[in-house]
Steps between C-alpha positions, in 0.01 A plus 500: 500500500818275493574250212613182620676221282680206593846352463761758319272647321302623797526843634275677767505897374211749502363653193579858507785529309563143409500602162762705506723265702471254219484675189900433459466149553201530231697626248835277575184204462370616197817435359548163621181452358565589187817293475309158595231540237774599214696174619162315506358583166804466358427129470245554244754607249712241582260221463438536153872536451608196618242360356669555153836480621463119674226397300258399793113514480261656729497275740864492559580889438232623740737280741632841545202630724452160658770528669513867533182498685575211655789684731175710674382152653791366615668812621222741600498361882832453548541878379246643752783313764775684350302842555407446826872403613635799250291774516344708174820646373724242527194226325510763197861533472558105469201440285673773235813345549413187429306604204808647394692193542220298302517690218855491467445131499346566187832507310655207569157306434520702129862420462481095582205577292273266764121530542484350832728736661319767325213353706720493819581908520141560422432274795737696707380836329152434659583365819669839560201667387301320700660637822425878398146391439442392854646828649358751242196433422342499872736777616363721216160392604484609889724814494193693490130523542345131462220643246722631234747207524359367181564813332848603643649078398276572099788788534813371532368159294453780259896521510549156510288510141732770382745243507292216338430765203840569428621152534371400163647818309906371701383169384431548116780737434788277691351169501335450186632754306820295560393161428430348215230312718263820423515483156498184386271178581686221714489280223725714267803600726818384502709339741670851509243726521365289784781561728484870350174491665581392844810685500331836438332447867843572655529925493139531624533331764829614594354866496198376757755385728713806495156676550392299768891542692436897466143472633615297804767730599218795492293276712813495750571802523135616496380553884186343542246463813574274760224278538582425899536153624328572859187546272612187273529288821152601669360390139599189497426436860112614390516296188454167670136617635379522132493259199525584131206231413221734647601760270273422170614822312861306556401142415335589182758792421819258458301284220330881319917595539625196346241447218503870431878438465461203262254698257794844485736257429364279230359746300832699503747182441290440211431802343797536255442156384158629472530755311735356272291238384364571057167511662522776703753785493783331282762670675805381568647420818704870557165716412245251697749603799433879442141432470566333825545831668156613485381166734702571735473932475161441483552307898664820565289742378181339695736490782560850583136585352370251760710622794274829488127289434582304793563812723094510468379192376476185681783267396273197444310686286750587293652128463194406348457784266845396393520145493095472287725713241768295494262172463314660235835589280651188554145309375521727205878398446396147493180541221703710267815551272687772374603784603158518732649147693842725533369768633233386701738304674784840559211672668461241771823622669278795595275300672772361684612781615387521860423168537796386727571786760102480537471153573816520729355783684175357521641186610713629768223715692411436843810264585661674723800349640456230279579738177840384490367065450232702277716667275780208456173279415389765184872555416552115480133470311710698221644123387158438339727719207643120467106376368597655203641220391178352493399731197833374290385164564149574394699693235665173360190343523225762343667718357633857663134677393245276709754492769408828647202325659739449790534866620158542392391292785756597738350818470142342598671467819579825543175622467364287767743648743425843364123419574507332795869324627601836626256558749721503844439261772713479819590806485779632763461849501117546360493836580825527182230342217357724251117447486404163256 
């Protein structure tokens, strides 16, 4: 049986030996994957810096993932354009490079000592993110047999959470181990150990970017598969026959994605604040970022653990399993205090584990041609990371505590889809579903 995807990341080849063919590009991928999610989580060191350093309340600090996330909505079409007229390898080597470029940009924002162009390289950051979403994420998920697809995307995510875990540790020790900012309340730094603060942003960032420059030169000089543009060109001839509304695993899949999104986010923007706070872990800023590690290992861990259940187990099944665990720990965050509230709250990052490489997968089955509209519509989903704002507004307003009710319902959502949103209808290639 042939696979068949549309646009550039389409590509008619049999099974037998398929794996082999790709397991290069896999591991050049895995990489790239990891890089994104370092870059990405990141942020959640940063926010409470600069929330010290330019003395800006929730609201105004979690800025920072507004517009991050924003960069998936606005740019997630135009990127699937800029594959299709690119091809694979050339998408990935500009979306490092200019992730390269936007970290650099970091340095001059921490020299002029400006927020808002802080908020512009992050912007720029993302949108180059954004454009390895759209070609990774479905590439990885049709290079092989349609019912492990689930399982073989849970394993490179699992990579991609390798960088999220180790994010927080390059975070603590040269961000706010180097700041003032993490040791200190807003309220008591100087003028000088403010720009201290924001200055000490400047060699991290500069080491990402010489990263990122090395990583894109591998990617160059890395051969991998040509995806063929006779097959690209059939696809989108067959595309017009079909529309993405009649797909309901689709329609449903891009809110699951973006609320999903929202929930990760919030919780992990927040949790240093968190955890900081007298009545609960009383740490300060530097040591609630190593604590930090375990939410997002603990999306790691249940990564690769979940990339073997879902060899056997229905991936459906396994969302709910996962996201009534995640509901449960976050309502228990919400009742209590303490060290309980703390780590009730940690252990959720193991429920998020395979959350989003399930719903994408799920989301993506039976399209067809059409995976290529599909897949920019769940990468751009990825803005709803921008709703948590929402949560430092409700922060502001109720306090940080009661404001976890917002993910808490997001994940409601989830569940639904888990239950009964990913139930494929239109499918293309029916004969490709794994049995509901």
């Amino acid at each position: 049986m042939a696979v068949i995807i549309g646009g550039d990341s389409g590509v008619t080849h049999p099974r037998t030996g398929a794996s082999q063919k790709y397991t290069g590009a896999l591991v050049v991928l895995a990489t790239v994957f990891f890089m994104w999610g370092f870059a990405t989580v990141l942020n959640d060191t940063l926010i409470p810096h600069l929330k010290s350093a330019f003395r800006l309340d929730y609201a105004q600090v979690l800025l920072i993932q507004f517009v991050f996330f924003l960069a998936y909505l606005i740019m997630a079409m135009p990127s699937a354009k800029i594959l299709e007229r690119t091809g694979y390898k050339l998408a990935v080597v500009l979306g490092l490079l200019g992730m390269a470029v936007s970290a650099a940009g970091f340095i001059p924002a921490a020299m002029l000592e400006s927020y808002g162009l802080f908020l512009v390289a992050l912007f720029l950051l993302a949108a180059s993110i954004t454009l390895l979403q759209v070609a990774a994420n479905p590439y990885v998920a049709v290079i092989g047999p349609p019912e492990t697809a689930s399982s073989r995307l849970n394993l490179v995510q699992a990579f991609n959470s390798a960088g999220t875990w180790l994010a927080p540790l390059f975070g603590s020790l040269l961000i706010l181990g180097h700041g003032a900012a993490g040791a200190h309340s807003a309220a008591h730094l100087t003028a000088q150990q403010r720009a201290a603060s924001v200055h000490s942003v400047e060699l991290p960032y500069a080491i990402i970017a010489a990263v990122l420059l090395a990583l894109t030169l591998l990617v160059w000089r890395v051969r991998l598969p040509d995806l063929g543009k006779e097959t690209r060109r059939a696809a989108r001839a067959e595309r017009a026959q079909h529309s993405l509304w009649r797909h309901r695993n689709l329609v449903l899949g891009v809110p699951a994605i973006a609320l999903y999104v929202m929930c990760e986010v919030a919780i992990g923007s927040t949790l240093i604040n968190f955890m900081s706070q007298p009545s609960i872990g009383a740490l300060s800023h530097a040591r609630a970022a190593d604590y930090l590690m375990l939410y997002w290992g603990g999306a790691m861990t249940g990564r690769f653990i979940g990339s073997w259940f879902l060899r056997w187990m229905r991936p459906h099944r396994v969302l709910v399993a996962v996201t009534l665990g995640a509901l449960a720990l976050l309502a228990l965050t919400i009742v209590s205090s303490g060290h309980l509230a703390m780590w009730s709250l940690l252990a959720v990052g193991l429920c998020n584990s395979i959350m989003f490489p399930t719903i994408f997968t799920l989301g993506i089955r039976g399209l067809g041609p059409l995976t290529e509209e599909g897949s920019g519509l769940l990468v751009m989903a990825i803005a709803g990371g921008g709703l948590a704002e929402l949560q430092g507004v409700l922060a502001d307003s109720i306090g940080l505590h009661l404001s976890y009710l917002l993910p808490w319902a997001g994940y409601c959502y989830v569940l639904f889809y888990a239950l009964w949103g990913y139930r494929a209808t239109g499918a293309v290639h029916d004969e490709q579903l794994m049995a509901s």
